[in-house]
C-alpha positions in Angstrom: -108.8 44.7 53.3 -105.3 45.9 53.5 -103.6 45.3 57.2 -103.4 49.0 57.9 -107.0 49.4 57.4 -108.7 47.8 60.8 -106.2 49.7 62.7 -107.9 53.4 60.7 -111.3 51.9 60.8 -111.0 51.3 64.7 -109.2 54.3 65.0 -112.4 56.2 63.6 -115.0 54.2 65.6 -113.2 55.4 68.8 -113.7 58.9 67.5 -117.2 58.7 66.3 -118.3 56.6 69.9 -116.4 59.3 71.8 -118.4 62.0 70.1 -122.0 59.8 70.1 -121.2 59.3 74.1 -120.2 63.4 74.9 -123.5 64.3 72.9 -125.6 62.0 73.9 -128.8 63.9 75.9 -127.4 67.1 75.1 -128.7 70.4 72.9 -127.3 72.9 71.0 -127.8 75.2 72.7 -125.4 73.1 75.3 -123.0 72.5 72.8 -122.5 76.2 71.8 -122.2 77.4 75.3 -119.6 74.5 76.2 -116.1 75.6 74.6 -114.5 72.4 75.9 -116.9 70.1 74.7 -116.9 71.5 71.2 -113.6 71.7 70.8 -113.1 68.1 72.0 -115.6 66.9 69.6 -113.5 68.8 66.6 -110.5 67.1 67.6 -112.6 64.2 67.0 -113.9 64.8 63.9 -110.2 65.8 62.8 -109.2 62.2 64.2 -111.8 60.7 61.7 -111.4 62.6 59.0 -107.7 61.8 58.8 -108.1 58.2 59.2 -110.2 58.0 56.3 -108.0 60.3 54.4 -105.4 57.3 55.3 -107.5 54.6 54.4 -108.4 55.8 51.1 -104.9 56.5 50.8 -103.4 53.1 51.5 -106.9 51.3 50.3 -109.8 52.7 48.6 -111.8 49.6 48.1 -112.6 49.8 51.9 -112.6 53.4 52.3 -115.5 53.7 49.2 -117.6 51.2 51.3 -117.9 53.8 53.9 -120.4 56.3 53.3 -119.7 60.0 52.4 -116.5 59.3 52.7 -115.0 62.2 50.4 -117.0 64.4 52.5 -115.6 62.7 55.9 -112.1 64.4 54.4 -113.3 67.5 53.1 -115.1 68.3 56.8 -111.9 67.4 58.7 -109.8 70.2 56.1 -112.6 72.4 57.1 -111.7 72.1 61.2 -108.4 71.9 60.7 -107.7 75.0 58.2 -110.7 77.2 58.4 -110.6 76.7 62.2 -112.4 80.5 61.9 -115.0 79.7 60.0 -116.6 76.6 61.9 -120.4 76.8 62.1 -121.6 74.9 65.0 -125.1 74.3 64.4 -123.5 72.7 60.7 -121.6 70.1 63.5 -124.3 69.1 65.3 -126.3 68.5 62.2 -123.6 66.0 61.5 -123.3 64.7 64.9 -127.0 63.9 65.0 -127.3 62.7 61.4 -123.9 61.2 60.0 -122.0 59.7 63.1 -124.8 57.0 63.8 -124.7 55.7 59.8 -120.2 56.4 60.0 -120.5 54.1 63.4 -122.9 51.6 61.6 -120.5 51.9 58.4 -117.3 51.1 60.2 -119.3 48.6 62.4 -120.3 46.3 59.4 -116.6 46.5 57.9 -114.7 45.6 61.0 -117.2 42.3 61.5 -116.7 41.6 57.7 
């Protein structure tokens, strides 16, 4: 692991913990009808999205051992440049079934 890399990896387990906790217990319904929450939780995503896009930058060996992690990138362009075209049910899918297996992921490589 290159010496940037725990830095990004802790860097995207605060993120993903900050959007597990926020969620945690709520709907989507909730999380349609709460503007700050969602928008707090796509600053997040950005946040991860870009540390990956770092790590597989500065060391791909690590970033390939996290999973989707082409994706990770590709969903943080989507926030971040087609701000307009955000479909929130399509984030909560990933909140509920990506960030637990991206916090298990980063878990495993930071306790390697």
């Amino acid at each position: 692991m290159q010496h940037r890399s725990p830095k990004l990896l802790e860097d995207v387990r605060d993120a993903a913990a900050f959007i597990h906790d926020v969620t945690s217990g709520r709907t989507l319904d909730e999380y349609e009808g709460d503007r700050l929450l969602r928008q707090a939780v796509e600053r997040n995503f950005e946040i991860i999205g870009e540390a990956v896009k770092r790590l597989a930058q500065h060391d791909p060996q690590t970033a390939s051992k996290i999973g989707d992690h082409t994706q990770i990138i590709a969903f943080r362009n989507v926030l971040i440049h087609g701000y307009d075209l955000v479909d929130h049910a399509l984030v909560w899918s990933v909140i509920e079934n990506q960030i637990p297996s991206l916090l298990h992921d980063v878990e495993a490589l930071l306790n390697a």
